[in-house]
N, C-alpha and C positions, 0 to 999 in steps of 0.2 A: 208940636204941642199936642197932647189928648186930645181927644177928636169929640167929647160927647158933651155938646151944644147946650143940651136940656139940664146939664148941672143936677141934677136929682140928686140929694142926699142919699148915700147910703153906709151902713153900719157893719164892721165886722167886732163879733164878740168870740173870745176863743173862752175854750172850759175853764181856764186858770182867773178867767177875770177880765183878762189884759182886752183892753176897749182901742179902738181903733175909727176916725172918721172917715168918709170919702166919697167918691161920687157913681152913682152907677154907670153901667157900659153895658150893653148889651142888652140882653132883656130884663125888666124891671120883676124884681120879685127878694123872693129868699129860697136860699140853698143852706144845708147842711150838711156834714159830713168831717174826715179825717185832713187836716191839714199838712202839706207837706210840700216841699219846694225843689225847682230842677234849676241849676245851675247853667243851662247852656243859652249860648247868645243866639243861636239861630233854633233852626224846625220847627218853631211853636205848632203848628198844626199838625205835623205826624206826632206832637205831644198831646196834644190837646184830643186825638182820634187814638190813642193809643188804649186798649182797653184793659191794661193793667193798673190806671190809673182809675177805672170804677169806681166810684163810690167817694172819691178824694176830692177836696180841694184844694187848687196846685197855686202855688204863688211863684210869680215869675220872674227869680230873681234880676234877669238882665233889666236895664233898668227902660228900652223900649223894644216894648214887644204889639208886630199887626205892620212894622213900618214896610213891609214887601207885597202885603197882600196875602187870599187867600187863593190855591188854587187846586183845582177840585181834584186832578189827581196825584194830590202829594197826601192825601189822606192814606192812613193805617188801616181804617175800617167802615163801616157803615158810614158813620158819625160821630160827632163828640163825646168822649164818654167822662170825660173829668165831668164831677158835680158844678165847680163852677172856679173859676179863674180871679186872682189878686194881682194888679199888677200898680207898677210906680206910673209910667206912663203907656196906656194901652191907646195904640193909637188906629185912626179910620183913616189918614191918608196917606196911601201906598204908590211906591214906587215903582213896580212891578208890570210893564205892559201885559205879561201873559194872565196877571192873575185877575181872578172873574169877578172878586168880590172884596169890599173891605174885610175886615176882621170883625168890628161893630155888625157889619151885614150880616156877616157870617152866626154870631155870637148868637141876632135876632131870628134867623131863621130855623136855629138849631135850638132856640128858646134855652137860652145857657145865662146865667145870672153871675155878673160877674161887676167886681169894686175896683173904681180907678184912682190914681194920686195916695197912694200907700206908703210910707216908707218900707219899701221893702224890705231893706240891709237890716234895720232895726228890727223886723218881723221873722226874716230869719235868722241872726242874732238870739234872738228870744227862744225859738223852736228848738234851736240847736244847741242854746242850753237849758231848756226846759223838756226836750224832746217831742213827740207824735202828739197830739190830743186832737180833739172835736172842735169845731168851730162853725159859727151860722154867719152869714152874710141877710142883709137884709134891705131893700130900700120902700118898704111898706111898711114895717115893724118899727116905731121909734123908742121904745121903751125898752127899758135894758133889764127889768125883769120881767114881761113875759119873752124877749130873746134867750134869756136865760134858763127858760120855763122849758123851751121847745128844744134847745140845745142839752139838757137832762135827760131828753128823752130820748135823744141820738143814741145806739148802740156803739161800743167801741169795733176798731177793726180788728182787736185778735179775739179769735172764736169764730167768724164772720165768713161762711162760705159765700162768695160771690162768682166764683169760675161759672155756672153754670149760668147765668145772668147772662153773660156776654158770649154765650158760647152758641153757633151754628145752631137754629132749629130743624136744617134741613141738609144729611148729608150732600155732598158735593164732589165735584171731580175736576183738577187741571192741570195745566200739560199736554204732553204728547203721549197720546192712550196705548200707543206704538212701542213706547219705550220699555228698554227692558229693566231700568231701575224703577220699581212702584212701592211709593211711602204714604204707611199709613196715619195718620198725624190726627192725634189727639186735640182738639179744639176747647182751650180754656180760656180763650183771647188771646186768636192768635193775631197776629200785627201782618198786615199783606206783606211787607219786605220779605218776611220770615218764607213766605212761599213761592215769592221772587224768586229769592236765591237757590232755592232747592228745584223751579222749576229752568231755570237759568245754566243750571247743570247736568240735565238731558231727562231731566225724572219725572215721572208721572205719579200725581198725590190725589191720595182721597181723604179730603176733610171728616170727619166724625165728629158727632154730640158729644161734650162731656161726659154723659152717660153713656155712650154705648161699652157693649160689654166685649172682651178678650176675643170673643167667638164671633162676634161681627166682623169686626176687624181683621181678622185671621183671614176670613172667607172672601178678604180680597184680593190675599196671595201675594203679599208683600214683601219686599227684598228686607223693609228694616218701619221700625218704627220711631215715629217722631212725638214728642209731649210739648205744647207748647208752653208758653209762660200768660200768665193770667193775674187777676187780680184775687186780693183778701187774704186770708188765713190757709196754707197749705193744710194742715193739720187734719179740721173736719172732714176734708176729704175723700173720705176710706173708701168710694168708690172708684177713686182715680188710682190710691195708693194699691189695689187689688190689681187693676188693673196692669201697673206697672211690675208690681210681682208677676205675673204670669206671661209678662213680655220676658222679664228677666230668667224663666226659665222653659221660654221657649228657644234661646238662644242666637235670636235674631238681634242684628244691631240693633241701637237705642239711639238715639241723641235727645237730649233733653235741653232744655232755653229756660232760666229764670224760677216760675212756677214747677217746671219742668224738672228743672234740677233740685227743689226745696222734696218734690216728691220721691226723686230716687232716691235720695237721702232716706226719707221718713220710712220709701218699702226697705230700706236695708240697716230699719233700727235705729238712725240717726236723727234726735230731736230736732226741733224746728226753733226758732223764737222770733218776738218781736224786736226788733229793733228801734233806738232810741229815736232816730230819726231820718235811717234809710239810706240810700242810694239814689240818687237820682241828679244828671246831667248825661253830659257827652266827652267829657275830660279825666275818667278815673285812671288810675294804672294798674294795670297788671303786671305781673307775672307768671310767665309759663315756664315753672320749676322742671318741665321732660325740659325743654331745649334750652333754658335761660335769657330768652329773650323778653324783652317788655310790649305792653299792645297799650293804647290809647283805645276807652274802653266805653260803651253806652252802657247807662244801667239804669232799673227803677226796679227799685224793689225795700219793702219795708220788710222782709223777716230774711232771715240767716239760717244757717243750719250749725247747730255743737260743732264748734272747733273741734273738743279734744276729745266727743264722742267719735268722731271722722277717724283722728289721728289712732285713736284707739282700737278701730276696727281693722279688723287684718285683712278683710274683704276689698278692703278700699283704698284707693290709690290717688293722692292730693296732686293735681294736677293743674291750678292755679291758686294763686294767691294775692288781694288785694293791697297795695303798694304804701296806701294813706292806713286801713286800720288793722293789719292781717287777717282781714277776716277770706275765708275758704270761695272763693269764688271757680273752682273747678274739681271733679273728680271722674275717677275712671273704677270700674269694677276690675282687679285683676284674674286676667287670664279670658276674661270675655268682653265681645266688642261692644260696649253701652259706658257711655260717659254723659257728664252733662255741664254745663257754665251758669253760673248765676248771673251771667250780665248778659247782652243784645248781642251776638256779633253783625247781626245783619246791619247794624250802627244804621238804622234811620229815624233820626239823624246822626253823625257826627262820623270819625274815622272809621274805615276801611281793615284797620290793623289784624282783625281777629275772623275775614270771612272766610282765611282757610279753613275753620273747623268745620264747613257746610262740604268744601273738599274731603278732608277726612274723612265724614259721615258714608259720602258717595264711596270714597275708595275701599272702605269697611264691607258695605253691602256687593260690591266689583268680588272683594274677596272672599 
């Protein structure tokens, strides 16, 4: 059963209208923000710490989520970075000996505002054919037009730089300082797995601000360069999109992850857009058009990049494709080593299917 005793009424109003009852969880307040929903039955918490989700609010579609527990180091990042959580049943009593904390606990200590007993299925039903919009949670606000008042006032998320939000204020160093693979990794929100896997394969990384510039970077002396994936609108980004121009004709390997890959795209003339209502779970399919093989695929991500500006560029080489809408979820630059994927492969959470590309990366900078 839902775990939260106190019953507090609380309100979710989305932009279109569509009114919603339910009870709070967590801590008692109001959140606003882009509404959008992950599909997957397990990791709530390396979702909920994940910081491509910035600025969103995530509704969950399985329909109990909290029943494991929470435990401190299965986190992505700092802390929680979703705006605030929707769920059917969010629950406080956990199964989990290892884990340190309910979910509720969790929720209050992170000051995350989130609504419980939702129809989910109906909520995203609705998103998924209404698409992306704005939404306010509430359990102090009763009145549905000033919720309405404050939810107007919300900015949409395309146009919307947030990378630098979530991104390192202070460069950083890890691994083994010894090694002779050294990657220098673009920090837009990056997900700790992402540097698991790269340090897990002999490499020594040094984190950077979103902001630093080509020439810092450089002066670390780096076998290849990494971009990672982040939240909000690729687009405004033209200090990142520079940056990666001048990776690209420094000649060093590349890899890019998500945000990562929406920017190689946009340095090589390739639009961006927003998406009706995204990507996100742990069950997508791919396919990898070099070998023909299919991967079981993590994703979250709400913009795309031009299909048939990709297909149209002679520079560029489509090197995945997604299975449910064809849209472009890999590419490679011909004749130089920088490619990039629009979904996770570090898959935390979900399968494993796609971590050889963090091998590639390695055997790219070996050569």
């Amino acid at each position: 059963m839902p775990a939260s005793t106190q019953h507090t009424p609380s309100y979710l109003l989305l932009e279109d209208g569509t009114y919603f009852d339910g009870i709070s969880f967590g801590q008692k307040g109001t959140a606003l923000g882009e509404i959008c929903f992950n599909t997957g039955m397990t990791g709530y918490q390396e979702v909920f710490t994940d910081p491509s989700y910035f600025g969103q609010v995530l509704i969950m579609n399985n329909v109990h989520t909290g029943n494991y527990g929470i435990r401190n180091i299965e986190a992505e990042s700092s802390g929680i970075k979703v705006r605030a959580v929707i769920g059917r049943n969010l629950e406080d009593q956990f199964s989990r000996f290892m884990a340190n904390s309910s979910l509720e606990q969790y929720f209050k200590d992170q000051q995350l505002v989130a609504i419980d007993r939702i129809d989910t299925r109906a909520l995203v039903a609705h998103i998924r054919q209404r698409g992306a919009m704005n939404c306010i949670i509430s359990s102090e606000i009763t009145d549905q037009t000033e919720l309405k008042r404050l939810l107007n006032q919300t900015p949409s998320m395309e146009g919307l730089a947030l990378a630098e939000e979530v991104s390192t204020r202070k460069n950083y160093e890890a691994g083994d300082s010894a090694a002779k693979i050294r990657i220098a990794v673009l920090d837009l929100g990056i997900k700790q797995n992402i540097l698991n896997c790269l340090i897990e394969r002999g490499a020594h990384v040094k984190v950077f601000n979103a902001r630093t510039s080509f020439a810092e970077m450089q002066a670390f002396n780096p076998s290849g360069y990494f971009i990672s994936n982040g939240p909000g609108d690729p687009a405004p980004l033209d200090f990142a999109i520079k940056l990666v121009k001048d990776v690209i004709s420094s000649g060093k390997p590349l890899f890019g992850i998500c945000l990562g890959h929406q920017l190689l795209a946009l340095a090589n003339g390739i639009p961006t857009f927003k998406m009706r209502h995204g990507h996100r779970g742990l069950n997508h399919p791919v396919k990898n058009i070099i070998t023909g093989g299919c991967e079981i695929t993590t994703q979250n991500h709400g913009f795309g990049i031009d299909h048939d500006a990709v297909i149209n560029n002679k520079q560029i080489e489509v090197t995945h494709i997604n299975l449910n809408d064809n849209s472009i979820e890999g590419i490679r630059i011909k004749g130089k080593p920088i490619f990039s994927v629009q979904y996770h492969p570090e898959s935390s959470p979900g399968s494993h299917d796609s971590r050889y590309l963090f091998d590639d990366f390695i055997q790219l900078m070996k050569n």
